[in-house]
C-alpha beads as a LAMMPS data file, in Angstrom:
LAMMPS data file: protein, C-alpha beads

62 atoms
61 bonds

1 atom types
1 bond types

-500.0 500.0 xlo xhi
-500.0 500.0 ylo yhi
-500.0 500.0 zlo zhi

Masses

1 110.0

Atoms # bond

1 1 1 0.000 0.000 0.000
2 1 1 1.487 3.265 -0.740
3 1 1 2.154 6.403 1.888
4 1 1 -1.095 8.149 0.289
5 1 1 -3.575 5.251 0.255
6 1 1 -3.070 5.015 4.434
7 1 1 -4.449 8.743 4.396
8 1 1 -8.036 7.406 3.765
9 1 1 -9.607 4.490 6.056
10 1 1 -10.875 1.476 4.257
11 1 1 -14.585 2.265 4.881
12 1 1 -13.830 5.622 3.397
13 1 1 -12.470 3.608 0.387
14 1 1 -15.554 1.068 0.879
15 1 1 -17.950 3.871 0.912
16 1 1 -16.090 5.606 -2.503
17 1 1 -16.305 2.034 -4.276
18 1 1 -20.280 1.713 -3.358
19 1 1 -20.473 5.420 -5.121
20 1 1 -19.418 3.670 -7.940
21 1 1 -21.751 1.222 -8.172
22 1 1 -24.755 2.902 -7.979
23 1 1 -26.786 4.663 -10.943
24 1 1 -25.552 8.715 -11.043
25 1 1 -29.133 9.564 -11.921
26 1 1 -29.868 8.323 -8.705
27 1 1 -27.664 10.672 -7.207
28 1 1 -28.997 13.585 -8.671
29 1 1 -26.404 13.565 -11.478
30 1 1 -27.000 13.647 -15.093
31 1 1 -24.825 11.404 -16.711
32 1 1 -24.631 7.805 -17.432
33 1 1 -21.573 6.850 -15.990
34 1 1 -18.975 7.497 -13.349
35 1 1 -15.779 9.197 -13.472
36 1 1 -13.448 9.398 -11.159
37 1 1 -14.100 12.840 -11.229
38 1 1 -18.056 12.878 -10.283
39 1 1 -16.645 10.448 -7.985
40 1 1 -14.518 12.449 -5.978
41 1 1 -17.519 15.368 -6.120
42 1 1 -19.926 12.909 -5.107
43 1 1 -17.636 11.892 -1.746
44 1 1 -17.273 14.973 -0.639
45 1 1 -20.783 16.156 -1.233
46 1 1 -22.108 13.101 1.307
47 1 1 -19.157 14.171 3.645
48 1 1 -17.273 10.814 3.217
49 1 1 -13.860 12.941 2.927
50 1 1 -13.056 16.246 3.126
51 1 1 -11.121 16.100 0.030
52 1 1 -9.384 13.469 -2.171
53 1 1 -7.691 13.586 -5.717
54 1 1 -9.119 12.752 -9.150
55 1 1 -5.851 10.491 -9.115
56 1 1 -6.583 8.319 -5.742
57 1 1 -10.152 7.756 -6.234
58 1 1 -9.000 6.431 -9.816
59 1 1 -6.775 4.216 -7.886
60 1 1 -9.290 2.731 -5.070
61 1 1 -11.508 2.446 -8.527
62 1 1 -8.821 -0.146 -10.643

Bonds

1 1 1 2
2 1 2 3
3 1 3 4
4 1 4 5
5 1 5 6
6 1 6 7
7 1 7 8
8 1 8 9
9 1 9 10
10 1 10 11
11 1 11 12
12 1 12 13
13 1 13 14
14 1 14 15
15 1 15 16
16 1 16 17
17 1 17 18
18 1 18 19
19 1 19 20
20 1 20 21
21 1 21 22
22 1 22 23
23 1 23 24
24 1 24 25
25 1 25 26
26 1 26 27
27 1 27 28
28 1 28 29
29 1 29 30
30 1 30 31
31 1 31 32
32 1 32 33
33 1 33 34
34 1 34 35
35 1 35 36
36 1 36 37
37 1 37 38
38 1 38 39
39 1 39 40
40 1 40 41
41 1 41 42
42 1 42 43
43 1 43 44
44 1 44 45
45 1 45 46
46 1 46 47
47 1 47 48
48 1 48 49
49 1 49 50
50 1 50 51
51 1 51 52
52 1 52 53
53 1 53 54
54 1 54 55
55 1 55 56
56 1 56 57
57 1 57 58
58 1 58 59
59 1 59 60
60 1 60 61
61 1 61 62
């Protein structure tokens, strides 16, 4: 695990994941599919993290 990953508990990184499997519209969001972007937005909008990079949640996501 690298340095950056320990920053963020795994039920943070559970609770990013689960954002990913569920249906944006259902979120409020109008697209069709995740990015790691909307991601990101999406985690910080529910308060999951205060703040995490387009680049990390793309790496929980692989």
């Amino acid at each position: 695990m690298c340095t950056e990953d320990r920053t963020f508990t795994e039920e943070q990184v559970v609770q990013i994941v689960a954002i990913a499997c569920e249906d944006p519209k259902d979120c409020g969001r109008p697209i069709s599919h995740w990015t790691p972007r909307e991601v990101r937005d999406e985690a910080v909008k529910r308060g999951i993290v205060p703040a995490i990079s387009v680049t990390q949640v793309g790496r929980f996501l692989k």
